[in-house]
N, C-alpha and C positions, 0 to 999 in steps of 0.2 A: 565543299560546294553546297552543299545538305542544309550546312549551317548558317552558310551565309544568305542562304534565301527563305529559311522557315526558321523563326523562333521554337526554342522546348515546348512553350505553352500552346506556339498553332502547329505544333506536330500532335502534341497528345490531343488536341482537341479534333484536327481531324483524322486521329487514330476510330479505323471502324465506319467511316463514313460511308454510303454507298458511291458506288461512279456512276449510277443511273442519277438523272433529273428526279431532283424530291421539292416538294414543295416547303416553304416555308413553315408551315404547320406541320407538317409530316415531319421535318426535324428534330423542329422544338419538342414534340412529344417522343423521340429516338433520344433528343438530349438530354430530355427532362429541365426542359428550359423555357422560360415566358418567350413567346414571340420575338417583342420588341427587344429586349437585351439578345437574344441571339441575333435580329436582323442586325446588328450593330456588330457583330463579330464578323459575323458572315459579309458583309458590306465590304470590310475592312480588308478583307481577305481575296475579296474579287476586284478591290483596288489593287491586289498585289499582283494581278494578275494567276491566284493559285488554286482560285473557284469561276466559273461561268457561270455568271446570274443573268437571266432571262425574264422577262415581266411580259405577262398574255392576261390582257385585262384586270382583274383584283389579283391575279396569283401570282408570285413571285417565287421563282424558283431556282435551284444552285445547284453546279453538281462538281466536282474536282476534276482541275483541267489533267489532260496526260503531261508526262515528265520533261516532254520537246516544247509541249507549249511551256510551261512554267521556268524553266532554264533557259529556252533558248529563242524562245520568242517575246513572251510578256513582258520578261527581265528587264529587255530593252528595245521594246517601243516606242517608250517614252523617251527617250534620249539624254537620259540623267544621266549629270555626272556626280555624282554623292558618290559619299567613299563607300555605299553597299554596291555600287552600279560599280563600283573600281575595283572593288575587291573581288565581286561575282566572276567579272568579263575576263581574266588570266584562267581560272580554274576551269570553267567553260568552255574555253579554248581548249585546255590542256586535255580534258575529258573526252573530248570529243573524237579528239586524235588517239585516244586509249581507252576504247575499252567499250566509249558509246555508239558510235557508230558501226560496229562489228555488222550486225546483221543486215547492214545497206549492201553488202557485197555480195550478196547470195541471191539479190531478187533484182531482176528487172522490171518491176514493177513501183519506179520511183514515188515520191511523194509531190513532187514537184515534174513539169511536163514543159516542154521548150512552149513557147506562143511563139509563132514566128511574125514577123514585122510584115504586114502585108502588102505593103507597096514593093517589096521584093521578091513576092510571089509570081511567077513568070505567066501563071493566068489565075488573079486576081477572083474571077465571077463563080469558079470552080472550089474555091476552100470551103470545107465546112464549115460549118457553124459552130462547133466548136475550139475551131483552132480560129476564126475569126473575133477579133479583139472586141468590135464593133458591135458584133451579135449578142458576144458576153457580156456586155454594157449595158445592154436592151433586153438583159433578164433578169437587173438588179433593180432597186430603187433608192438603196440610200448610199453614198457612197460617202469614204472615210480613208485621210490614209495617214502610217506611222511612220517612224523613223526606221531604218531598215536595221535590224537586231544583228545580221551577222556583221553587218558593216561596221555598226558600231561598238559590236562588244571586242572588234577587230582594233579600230582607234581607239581604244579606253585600255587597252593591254600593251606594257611600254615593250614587252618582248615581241610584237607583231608587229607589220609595216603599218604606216599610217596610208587609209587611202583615200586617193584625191578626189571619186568620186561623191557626189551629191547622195546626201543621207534618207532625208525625207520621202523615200520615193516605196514601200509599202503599203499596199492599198487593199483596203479591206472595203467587205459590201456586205447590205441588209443585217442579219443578225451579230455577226462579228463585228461588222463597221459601229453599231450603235455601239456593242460591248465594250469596244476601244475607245470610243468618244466618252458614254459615260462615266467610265474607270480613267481618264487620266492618257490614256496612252495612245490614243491619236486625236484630229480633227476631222468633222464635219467638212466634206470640202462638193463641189457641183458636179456630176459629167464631165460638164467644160473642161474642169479643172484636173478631172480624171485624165482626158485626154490630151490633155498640156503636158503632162508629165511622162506619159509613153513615148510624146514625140520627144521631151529632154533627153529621157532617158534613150532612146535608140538612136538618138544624136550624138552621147555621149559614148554608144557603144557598150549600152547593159541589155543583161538579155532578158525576155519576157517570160515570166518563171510560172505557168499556172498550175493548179491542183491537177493529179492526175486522172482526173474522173469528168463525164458530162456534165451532170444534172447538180444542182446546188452548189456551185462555184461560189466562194468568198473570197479570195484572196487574188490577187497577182505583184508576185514581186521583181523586182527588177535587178536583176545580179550578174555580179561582178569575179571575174575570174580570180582576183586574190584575195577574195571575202567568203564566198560561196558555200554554204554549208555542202550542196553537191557537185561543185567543181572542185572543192577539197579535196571529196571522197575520192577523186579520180585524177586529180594531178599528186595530191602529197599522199593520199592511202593508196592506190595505185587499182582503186575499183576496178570491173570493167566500162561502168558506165556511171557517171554523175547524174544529171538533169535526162530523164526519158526525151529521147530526142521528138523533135516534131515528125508531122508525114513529108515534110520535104530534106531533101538536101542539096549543097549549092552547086552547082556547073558553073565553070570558068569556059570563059571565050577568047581562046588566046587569040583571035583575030585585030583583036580591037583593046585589048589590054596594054596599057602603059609600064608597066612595071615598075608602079612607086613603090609595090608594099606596104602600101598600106590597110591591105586586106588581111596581107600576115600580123601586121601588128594589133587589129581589132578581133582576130577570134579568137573563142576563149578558149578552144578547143585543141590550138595549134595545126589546125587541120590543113592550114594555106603554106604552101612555100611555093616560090619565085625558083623557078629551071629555067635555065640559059637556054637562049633562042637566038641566036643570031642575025639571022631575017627581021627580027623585029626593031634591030636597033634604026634606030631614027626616024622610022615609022610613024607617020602623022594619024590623028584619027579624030574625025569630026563630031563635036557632040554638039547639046544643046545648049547656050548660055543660059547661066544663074535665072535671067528675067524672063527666058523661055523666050525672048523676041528675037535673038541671033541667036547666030551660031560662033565656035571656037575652035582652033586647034591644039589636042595633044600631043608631045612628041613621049615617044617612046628611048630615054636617054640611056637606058640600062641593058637594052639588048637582053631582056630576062620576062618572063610572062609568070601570071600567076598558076598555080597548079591548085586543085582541091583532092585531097585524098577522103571521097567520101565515106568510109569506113570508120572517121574519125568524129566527122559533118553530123549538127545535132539541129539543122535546120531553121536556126534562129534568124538568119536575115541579115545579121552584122553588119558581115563583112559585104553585102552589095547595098546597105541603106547610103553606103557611103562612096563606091566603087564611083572616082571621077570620070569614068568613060564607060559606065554601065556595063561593065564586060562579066558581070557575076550576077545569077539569080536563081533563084529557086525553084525546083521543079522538084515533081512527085517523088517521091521514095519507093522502090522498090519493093514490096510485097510488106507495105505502109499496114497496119490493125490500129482499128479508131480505139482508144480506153477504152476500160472500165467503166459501165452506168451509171454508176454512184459511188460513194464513199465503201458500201459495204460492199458493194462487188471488189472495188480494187482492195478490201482487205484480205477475202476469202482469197482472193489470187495470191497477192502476199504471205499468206498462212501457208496455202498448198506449196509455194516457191518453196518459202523456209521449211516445211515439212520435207520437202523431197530433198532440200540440199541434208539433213540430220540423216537422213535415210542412206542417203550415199556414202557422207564421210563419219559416219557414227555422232555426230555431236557438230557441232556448229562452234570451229578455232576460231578465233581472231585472225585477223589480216586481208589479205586480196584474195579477188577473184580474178584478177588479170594475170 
């Protein structure tokens, strides 16, 4: 995997580099290199996604991304299909399921945090601000978005299912978003444009995936239960938990529930099943029409209601964006804790987690926490 993503030559070269931000000049004199021919490697290299170049007025500066970005992110942004993007996306696969992911099952302190869809929020005017989509919008300014990497390193490997859903749907902001635009591996796109895509995508029934942290959010992805790098970890590695759930989870109203199932078939959690209700069969239930000018009747043909086992519930919204009789929505969670501040609080958490799981079991095995 090693091989297929660093040449011999850009491993020795950035054999010794630091992982702090260096400038340009501060390099070339570690390198013992003229500027301009090192800008020219270094360039090259943050096109590959396997450096982070940054520019703050004349200074420009690099620093070597970690090993989830370079593998499992940069790889495939850009949505190539080149026989390196073909050969990379099986090994990365395989990897992921042996050997890399080990240490996700020890922390609850994921890297990714549900967004819940908020028109499925049972009182809308009460979400924070950080679990509101809208608010996190309105503290970025440039906005940018890629092709989704597990998705696609997912389609590009012929041992995996191919999936139907829409690829383009990774969205990067401010710093990241330029990074990805200027390197190749995404586009420039508007607000607007940002928000055309959350409502695709929650129409499509992907879930809104953001950083686990407050303050400097870049990213929100949108994922899919058989792509997912942390719905993997928790349906095929048998995690306890994939994606940090949001502060809500769903309530079913079997009063007014039809019982299509089609709630079971949108979570990605498995969290909804349909119990037999007898009372319910052929029960009419009146909603709103499409144009919001009439109204309609449901019948309830199956004599069966949805059930939610919230234990299961990671609060994404799903299964009521779509609920034809509105009979599912989200309400607070139970003794709900807002993140982590920032990126370095949710690490120190992460550290103390994986600290105290070494502690317990003398060393940190491979496999589940469930």
């Amino acid at each position: 995997m090693i091989m297929a993503r660093y040449t011999p030559e850009e491993a020795a070269f950035l054999t010794g580099m630091p992982f702090s931000s260096k400038s340009l000049e501060e390099l070339a004199a570690m390198k013992g290199m003229e500027p301009g021919a090192l800008r020219v490697k270094l360039d090259a290299l943050a096109r590959k996604g396997i450096l982070f170049r940054t520019v703050g007025g004349d200074t420009v500066r690099y620093r070597p991304n970690e090993a989830a970005f370079v593998f499992y992110r940069a790889a495939f942004w850009p949505g190539g299909t080149d026989e390196t993007s073909k050969a990379l996306a099986p090994l990365t696969n395989r990897y992921y399921l042996h050997g890399f992911s080990d240490n996700q099952a020890f922390t609850s302190k994921k890297a990714l945090r549900v967004l819940p869809i908020e028109e499925t929020v049972k009182d809308p005017k009460a979400i924070v601000p950080y679990e509101q989509a809208a608010r996190v919008l309105d503290a970025v300014q440039y906005f940018a978005v890629s092709v989704c990497p597990c998705r696609h390193r997912k389609n590009l490997d012929p041992h995996a299912p191919n999936c139907k859903h829409s690829t383009e749907v990774c969205l990067h902001f401010d710093k990241l978003g330029r990074y990805t635009v200027e390197n190749g591996m995404g586009r420039e796109i508007t607000r607007e444009q940002t928000e055309e895509i959350l409502r695709q995508c929650a129409e499509e029934g992907l879930v809104h995936g953001i950083q686990n942290w407050v303050e400097g959010i870049d990213t929100i992805c949108n994922c899919c239960k058989c792509c997912c790098n942390f719905f993997e970890a928790y349906h095929v590695l048998k995690h306890a938990e994939g994606m940090t759930p949001s502060s809500y989870w769903a309530r079913s109203h079997p009063d007014t529930c039809i019982g299509c199932g089609l709630c079971v078939k949108r979570c990605p959690m498995d969290a909804i099943t349909l119990e037999d209700c007898p009372e319910a069969k052929d029960r009419i239930t009146t909603v709103a029409a499409n144009n919001q000018a009439g109204k309609k009747e449901l019948k309830n043909k199956t004599g069966r209601v949805s059930k939610v086992d919230q234990r299961l519930c990671v609060g994404c919204g799903v299964c009521a964006y779509k609920c034809p009789s509105a009979s599912l929505v989200l309400e607070l969670r139970e003794g709900a804790l807002p993140p982590p501040a920032n990126v370095h609080d949710w690490m120190r958490q992460v550290a103390a987690e994986l600290l105290a799981a070494r502690e317990r079991q003398g060393a940190l095995p491979s496999g589940s926490a469930r």
